[in-house]
LUMRO-705674 format. One record per residue (C-alpha): residue number from 1; x, y, z. Coordinates in steps of 0.2 Angstrom, whole numbers, plus 2048, in hexadecimal, padded with zeros to 3 digits. Example, Ala and Ser with C-alpha at 12.3 -4.5 7.8 and 13.67 -1.06 7.14 Angstrom:
{1,{83E,7EA,827}} {2,{844,7FB,824}} 
END
This chain:
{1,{800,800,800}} {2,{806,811,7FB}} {3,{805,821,804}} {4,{805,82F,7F9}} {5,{80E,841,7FF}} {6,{801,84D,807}} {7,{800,85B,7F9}} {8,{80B,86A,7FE}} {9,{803,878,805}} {10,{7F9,886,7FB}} {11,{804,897,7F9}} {12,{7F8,8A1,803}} {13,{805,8B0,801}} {14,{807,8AF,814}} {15,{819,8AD,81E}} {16,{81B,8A2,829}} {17,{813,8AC,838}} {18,{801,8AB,82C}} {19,{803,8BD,82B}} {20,{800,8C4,819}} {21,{80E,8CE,813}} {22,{80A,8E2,813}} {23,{80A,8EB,802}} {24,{817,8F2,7FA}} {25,{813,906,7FB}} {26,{815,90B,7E7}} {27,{80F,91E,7EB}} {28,{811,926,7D8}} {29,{81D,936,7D4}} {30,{80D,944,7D7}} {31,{809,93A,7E6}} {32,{819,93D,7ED}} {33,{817,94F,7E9}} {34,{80A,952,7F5}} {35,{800,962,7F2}} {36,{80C,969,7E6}} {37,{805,966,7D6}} {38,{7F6,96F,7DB}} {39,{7FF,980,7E5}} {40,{80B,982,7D6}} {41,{7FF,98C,7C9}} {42,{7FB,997,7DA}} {43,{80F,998,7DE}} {44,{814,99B,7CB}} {45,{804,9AB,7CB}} {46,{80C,9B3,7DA}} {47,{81E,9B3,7D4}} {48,{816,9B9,7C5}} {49,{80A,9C6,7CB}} {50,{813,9CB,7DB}} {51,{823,9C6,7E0}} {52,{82B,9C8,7CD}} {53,{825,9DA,7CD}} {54,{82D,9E0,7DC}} {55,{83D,9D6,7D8}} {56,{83C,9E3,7C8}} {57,{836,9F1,7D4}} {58,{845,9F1,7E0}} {59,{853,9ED,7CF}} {60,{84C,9FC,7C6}} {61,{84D,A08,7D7}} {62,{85F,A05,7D5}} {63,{860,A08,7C3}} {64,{864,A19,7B8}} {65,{855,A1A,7AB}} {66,{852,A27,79D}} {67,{840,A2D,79D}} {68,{840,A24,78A}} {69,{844,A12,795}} {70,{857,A0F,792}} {71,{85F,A09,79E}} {72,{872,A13,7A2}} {73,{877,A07,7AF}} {74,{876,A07,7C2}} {75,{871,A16,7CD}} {76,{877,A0E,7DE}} {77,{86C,A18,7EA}} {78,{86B,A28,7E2}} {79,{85A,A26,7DE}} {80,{856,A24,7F0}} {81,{860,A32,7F3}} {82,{856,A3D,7E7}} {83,{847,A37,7EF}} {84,{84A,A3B,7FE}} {85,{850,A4E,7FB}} {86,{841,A51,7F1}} {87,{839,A62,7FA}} {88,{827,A58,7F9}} {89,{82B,A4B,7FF}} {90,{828,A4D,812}} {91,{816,A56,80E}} {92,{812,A48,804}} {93,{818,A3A,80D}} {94,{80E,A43,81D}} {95,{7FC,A44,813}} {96,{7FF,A31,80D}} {97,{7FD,A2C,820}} {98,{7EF,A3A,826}} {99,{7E6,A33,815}} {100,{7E6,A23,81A}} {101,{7E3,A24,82A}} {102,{7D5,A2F,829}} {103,{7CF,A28,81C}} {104,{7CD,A14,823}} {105,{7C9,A1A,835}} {106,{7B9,A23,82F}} {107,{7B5,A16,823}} {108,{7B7,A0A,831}} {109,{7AC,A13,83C}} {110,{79C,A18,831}} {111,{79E,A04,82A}} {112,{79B,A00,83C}} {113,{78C,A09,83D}} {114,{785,A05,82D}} {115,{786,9F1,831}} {116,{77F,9F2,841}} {117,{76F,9FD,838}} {118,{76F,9F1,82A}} {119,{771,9E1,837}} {120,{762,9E8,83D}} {121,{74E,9E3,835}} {122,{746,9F3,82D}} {123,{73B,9F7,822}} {124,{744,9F9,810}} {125,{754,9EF,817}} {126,{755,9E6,808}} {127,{756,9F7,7FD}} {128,{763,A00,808}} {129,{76E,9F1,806}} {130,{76E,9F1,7F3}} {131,{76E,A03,7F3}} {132,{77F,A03,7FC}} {133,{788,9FA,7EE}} {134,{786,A06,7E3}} {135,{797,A0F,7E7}} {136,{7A1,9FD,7E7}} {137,{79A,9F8,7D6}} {138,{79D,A09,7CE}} {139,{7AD,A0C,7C6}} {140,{7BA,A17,7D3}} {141,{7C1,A22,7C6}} {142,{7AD,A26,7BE}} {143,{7A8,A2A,7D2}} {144,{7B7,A37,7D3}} {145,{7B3,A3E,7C2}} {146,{7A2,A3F,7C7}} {147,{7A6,A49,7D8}} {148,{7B4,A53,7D0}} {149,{7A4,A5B,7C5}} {150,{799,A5D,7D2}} {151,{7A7,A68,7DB}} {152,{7AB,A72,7CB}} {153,{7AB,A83,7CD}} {154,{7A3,A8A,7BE}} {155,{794,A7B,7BC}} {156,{795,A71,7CB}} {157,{786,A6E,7D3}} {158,{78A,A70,7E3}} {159,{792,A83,7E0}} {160,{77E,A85,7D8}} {161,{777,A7F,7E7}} {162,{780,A88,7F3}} {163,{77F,A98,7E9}} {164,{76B,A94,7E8}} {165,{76B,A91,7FA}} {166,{776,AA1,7FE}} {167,{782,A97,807}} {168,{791,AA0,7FE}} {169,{793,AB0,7F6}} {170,{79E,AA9,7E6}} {171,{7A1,A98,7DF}} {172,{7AE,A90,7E6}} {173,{7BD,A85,7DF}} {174,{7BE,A75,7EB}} {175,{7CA,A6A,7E3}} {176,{7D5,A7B,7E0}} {177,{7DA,A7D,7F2}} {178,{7E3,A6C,7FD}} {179,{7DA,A73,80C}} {180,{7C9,A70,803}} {181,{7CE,A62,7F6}} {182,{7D8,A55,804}} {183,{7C6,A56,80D}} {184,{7BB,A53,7FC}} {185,{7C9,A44,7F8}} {186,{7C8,A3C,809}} {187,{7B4,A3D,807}} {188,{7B3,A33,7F6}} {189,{7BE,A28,7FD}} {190,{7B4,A23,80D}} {191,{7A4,A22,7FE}} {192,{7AB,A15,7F5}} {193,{7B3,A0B,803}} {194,{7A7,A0A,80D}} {195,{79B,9FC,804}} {196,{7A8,9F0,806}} {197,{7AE,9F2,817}} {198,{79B,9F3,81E}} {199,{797,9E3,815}} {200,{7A5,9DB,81E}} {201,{7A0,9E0,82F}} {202,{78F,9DE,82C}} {203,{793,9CB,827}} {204,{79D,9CA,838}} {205,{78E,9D1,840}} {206,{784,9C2,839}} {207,{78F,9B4,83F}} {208,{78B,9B9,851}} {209,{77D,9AD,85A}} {210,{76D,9B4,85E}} {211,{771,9A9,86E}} {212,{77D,9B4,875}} {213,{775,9C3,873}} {214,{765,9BC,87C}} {215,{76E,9B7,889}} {216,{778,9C6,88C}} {217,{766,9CE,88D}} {218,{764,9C1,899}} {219,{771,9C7,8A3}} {220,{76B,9D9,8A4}} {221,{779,9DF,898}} {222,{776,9F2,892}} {223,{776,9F2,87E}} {224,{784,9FE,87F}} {225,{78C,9EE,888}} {226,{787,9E1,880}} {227,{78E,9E9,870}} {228,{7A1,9EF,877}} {229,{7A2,9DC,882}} {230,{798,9D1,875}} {231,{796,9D9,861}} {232,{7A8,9E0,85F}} {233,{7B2,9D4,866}} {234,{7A9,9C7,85C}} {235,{7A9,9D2,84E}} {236,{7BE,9D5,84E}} {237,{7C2,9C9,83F}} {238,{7B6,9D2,833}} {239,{7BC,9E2,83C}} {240,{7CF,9DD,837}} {241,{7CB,9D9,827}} {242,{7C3,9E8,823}} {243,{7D1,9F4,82A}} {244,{7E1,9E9,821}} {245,{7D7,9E9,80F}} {246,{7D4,9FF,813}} {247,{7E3,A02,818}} {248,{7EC,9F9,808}} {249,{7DE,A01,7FD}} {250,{7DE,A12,802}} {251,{7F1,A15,802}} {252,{7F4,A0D,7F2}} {253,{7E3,A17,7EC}} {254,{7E6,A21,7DC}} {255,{7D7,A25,7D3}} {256,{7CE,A2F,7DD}} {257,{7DD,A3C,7DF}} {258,{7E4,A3C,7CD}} {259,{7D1,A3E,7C8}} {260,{7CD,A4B,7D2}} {261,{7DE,A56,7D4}} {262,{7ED,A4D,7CD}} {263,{7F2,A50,7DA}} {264,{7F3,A63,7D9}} {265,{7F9,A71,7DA}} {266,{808,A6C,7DA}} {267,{80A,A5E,7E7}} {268,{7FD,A66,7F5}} {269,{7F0,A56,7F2}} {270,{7FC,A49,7EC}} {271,{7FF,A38,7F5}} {272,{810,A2C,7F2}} {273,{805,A23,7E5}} {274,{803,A32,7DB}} {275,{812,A3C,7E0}} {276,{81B,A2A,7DA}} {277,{80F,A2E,7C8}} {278,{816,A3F,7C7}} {279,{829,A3A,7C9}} {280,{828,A2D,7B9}} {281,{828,A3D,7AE}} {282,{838,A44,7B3}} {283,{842,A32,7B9}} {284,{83D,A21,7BB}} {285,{849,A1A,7C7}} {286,{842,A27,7D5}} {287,{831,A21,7D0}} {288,{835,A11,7D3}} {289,{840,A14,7E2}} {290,{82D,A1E,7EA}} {291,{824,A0E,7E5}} {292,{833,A04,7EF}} {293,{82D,A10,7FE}} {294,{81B,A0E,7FB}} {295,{81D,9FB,7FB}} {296,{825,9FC,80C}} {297,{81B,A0B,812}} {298,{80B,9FE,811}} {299,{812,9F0,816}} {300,{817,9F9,827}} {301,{808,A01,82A}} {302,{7FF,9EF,829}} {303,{80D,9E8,835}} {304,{809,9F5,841}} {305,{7F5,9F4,840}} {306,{7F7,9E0,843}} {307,{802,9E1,851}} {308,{7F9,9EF,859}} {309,{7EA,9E5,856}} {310,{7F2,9D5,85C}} {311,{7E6,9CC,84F}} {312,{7EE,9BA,853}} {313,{7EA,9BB,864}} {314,{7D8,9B3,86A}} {315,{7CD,9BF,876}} 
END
């Protein structure tokens, strides 16, 4: 009688502990790249848009430029130099920041007001809302136009007004005078930023619970108190938001000015940003080396309104 072998046991791809071997990891070449593939077209735009720009910025601040664009070799820091000795410079440099200061903190306080009335229900809500983004859709440059021609001071309509009303004796140049034209500016300024900046606010205002304001009522809280201890400090993202976009916004703002004054007479109502249009008639490199100081002029004053803000820091 024969006894046959038992068959040998089935490959199983086990080992000898019964365990099945783990898989080979073959993670393919994008894999590997994590989220690269897909931040690259977004890091190539801002080399292009932003960083390139200001690479060419700072090379031609240092360069000697004809007004025809030729370039006669390197300036060093003479354009700086020029710059700085400019008899204007310190006036215009000076209005830049009451400008923007003014301008923002105004805008900032009437945006306030105007999203906590629109936060509110009222008869015709819906209309006032829509109404107020008529100065944000308009064109800048067609609103300043439009202002500088009702301040003319042959056919404006508000000299025919004021003359109708006998609030003046003789027509009156507005824009002809920085005393009168800085405070005109600022005011189309505040008009057209103001839709923005109140829709942002107003947006924070609506991300706070109906909760805690009933049981701050609850609690006996004043309005008054219940707005300075509950709304604002809940409201302080928007609020950041709102000041950083103004603030880059209104310095950098050009329109309004070159439409209404250029900037005239001769410096009185002129910013950096149109003093820096002014200078590229007569010498490039200086023109450039203004926009270097703009750029660092609006990056400090960011730097200081974050930190003085402490916006990374929870209340």
């Amino acid at each position: 009688m024969s006894l046959k072998a038992p068959p040998p046991p089935a490959d199983t791809g086990r080992g000898r502990s019964g365990r099945a071997p783990r898989p080979v990891s073959r993670r393919s070449g994008i894999a590997r790249l994590g989220p690269l593939p897909w931040i690259a077209p977004v890091i190539l735009l801002i080399l292009a848009v932003v960083i390139w720009p200001v690479v060419e910025l700072i090379r031609t601040s240092f360069l000697n430029i004809s007004i025809a664009g030729i370039v006669r070799g390197s300036a060093g820091t003479d354009k700086y130099k020029k710059l700085f000795d400019e008899t204007d410079f310190g006036a215009v440099l000076l209005w830049t920041v009451v400008w923007t200061v003014v301008v923002v903190t105004v805008t900032m306080l009437l945006s306030l007001a105007l999203a906590q009335l629109f936060n509110q229900k009222f008869p015709g809500r819906t209309v006032t809302r829509w109404a107020l983004i008529a100065p944000w859709a308009a064109s800048v440059l067609m609103t300043a136009i439009g202002f500088k021609w009702m301040l003319n001071q042959t056919a404006g309509v508000l000299n025919t007004v004021m003359l109708d009303l006998g609030l003046i004796d003789n027509s009156k140049d507005w824009l002809g005078k920085p005393e009168t034209a800085w405070p005109w500016m600022m005011a189309v300024a505040i008009f057209v930023s103001l839709p923005f900046t109140t829709y942002t606010l107003l947006a924070g205002l609506q991300t706070v619970p109906g909760e805690v304001y009933e049981a701050s009522r609850i609690d006996g809280a004043s309005p008054w108190q219940t707005y300075r201890h509950i709304t604002l400090p809940m409201l302080r993202p928007a609020f950041l938001v709102g000041v950083v976009i103004n603030l880059i916004n209104v310095f950098n703002s050009f329109p309004i000015i070159w439409a209404m004054t250029q900037g005239g007479p001769g410096y009185d109502t002129s910013t950096t940003m149109v003093f820096m249009y002014k200078l590229k008639e007569t010498d490039i490199g200086e023109s450039a080396a203004m926009s270097v100081v703009n750029f660092a002029m609006v990056v400090v004053l960011v730097l200081i309104f974050l930190k003085v803000s402490r916006w990374n820091e929870e209340d």
